[in-house]
C-alpha positions as CSV (number, residue, x, y, z in Angstrom):
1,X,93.3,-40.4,130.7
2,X,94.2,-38.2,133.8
3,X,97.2,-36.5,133.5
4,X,97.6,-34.9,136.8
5,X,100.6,-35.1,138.3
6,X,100.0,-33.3,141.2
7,X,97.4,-31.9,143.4
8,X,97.0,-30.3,146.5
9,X,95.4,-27.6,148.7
10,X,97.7,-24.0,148.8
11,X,97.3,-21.2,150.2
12,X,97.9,-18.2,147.1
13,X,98.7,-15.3,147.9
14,X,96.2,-12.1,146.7
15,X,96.8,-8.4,146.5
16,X,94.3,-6.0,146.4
17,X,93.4,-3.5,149.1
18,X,94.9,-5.9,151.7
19,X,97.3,-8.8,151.5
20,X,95.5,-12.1,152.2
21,X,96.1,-15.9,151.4
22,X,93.3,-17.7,150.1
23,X,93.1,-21.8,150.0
24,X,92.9,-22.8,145.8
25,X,92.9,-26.2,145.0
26,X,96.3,-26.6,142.7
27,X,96.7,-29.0,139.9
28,X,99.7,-29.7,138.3
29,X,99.7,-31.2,134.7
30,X,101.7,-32.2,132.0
31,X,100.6,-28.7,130.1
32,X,99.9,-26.1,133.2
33,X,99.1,-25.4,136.8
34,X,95.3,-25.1,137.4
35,X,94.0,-23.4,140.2
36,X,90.3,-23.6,141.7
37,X,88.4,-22.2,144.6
38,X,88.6,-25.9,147.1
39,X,84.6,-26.1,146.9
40,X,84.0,-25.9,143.3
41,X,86.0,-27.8,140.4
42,X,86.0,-24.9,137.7
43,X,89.7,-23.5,136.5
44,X,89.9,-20.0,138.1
45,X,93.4,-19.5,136.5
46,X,96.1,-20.9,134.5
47,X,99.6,-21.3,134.2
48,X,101.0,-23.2,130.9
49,X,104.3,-24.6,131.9
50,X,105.8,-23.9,129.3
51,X,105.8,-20.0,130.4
52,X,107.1,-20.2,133.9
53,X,110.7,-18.2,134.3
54,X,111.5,-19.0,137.3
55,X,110.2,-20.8,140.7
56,X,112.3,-20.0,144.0
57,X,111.6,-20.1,147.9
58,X,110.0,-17.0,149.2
59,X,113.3,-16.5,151.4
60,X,115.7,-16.8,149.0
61,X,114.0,-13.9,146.7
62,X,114.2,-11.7,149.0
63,X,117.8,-11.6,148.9
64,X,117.7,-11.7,144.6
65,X,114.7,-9.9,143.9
66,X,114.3,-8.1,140.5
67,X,114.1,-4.3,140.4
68,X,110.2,-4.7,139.6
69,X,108.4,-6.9,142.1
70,X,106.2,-6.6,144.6
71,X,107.2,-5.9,147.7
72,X,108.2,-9.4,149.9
73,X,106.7,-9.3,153.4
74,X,108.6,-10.6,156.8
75,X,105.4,-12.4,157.0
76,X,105.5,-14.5,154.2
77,X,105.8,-18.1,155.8
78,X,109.3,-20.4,155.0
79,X,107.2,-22.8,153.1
80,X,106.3,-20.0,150.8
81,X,107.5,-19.8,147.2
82,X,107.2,-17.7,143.9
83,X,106.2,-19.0,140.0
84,X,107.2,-15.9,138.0
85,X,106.2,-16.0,134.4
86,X,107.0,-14.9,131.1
87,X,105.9,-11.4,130.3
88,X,105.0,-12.1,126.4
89,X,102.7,-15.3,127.9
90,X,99.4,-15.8,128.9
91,X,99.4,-14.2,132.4
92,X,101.6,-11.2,131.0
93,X,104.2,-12.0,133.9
94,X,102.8,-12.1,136.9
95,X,104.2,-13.2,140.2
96,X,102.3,-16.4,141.8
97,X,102.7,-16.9,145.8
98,X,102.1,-19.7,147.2
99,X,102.3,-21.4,150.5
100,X,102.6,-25.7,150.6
101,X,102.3,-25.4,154.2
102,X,105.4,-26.5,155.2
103,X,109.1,-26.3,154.1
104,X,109.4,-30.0,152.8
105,X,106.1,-29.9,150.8
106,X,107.2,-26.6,149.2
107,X,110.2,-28.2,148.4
108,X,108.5,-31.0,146.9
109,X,106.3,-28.8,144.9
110,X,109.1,-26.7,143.2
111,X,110.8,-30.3,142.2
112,X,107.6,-31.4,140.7
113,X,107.5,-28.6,138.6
């Protein structure tokens, strides 16, 4: 049986030499959130529920941001949010950004989850 509960197209947000958003296909199940480049249907990365801390609106972390995060651009969209994770878990606490494409779908994603 499928258990996907949600899907979509986001944009994520990657850091390397330059900040750029890249599309990933995003799959929420009952276990994790499965990401995947749009044109191909292999599990790039992985988040198991179970180990996300925290999820909040871009906006509103830039008011309650902890001491160690990366830095929250003015450009960040409104529909943008963050999945923080645990440290001890799987991705060893990393920060996920994520843009729904608008306010209401990023809404609807962070309920979902």
């Amino acid at each position: 049986p499928d258990q996907r509960r949600k899907e979509g197209i986001l944009l994520k947000k990657c850091f390397g030499e330059t900040i750029q958003w890249h599309d990933r296909t995003v799959v929420a199940t009952l276990e994790g959130l499965l990401f995947a480049r749009p044109e191909a249907d292999q599990v790039i990365d992985y988040i198991p529920l179970l180990e996300i801390t925290s999820i909040i609106r871009v906006d509103q972390e830039k008011d309650d941001k902890p001491a160690k995060t990366i830095t929250v651009s003015n450009e960040d969209p409104p529909s943008a949010f963050v999945i923080r994770t645990a440290i001890e878990g799987h991705n060893n606490g990393k920060a996920y950004y994520l843009d729904a494409g608008t306010e209401a779908a990023a809404e609807s994603w962070i309920l979902d989850l």
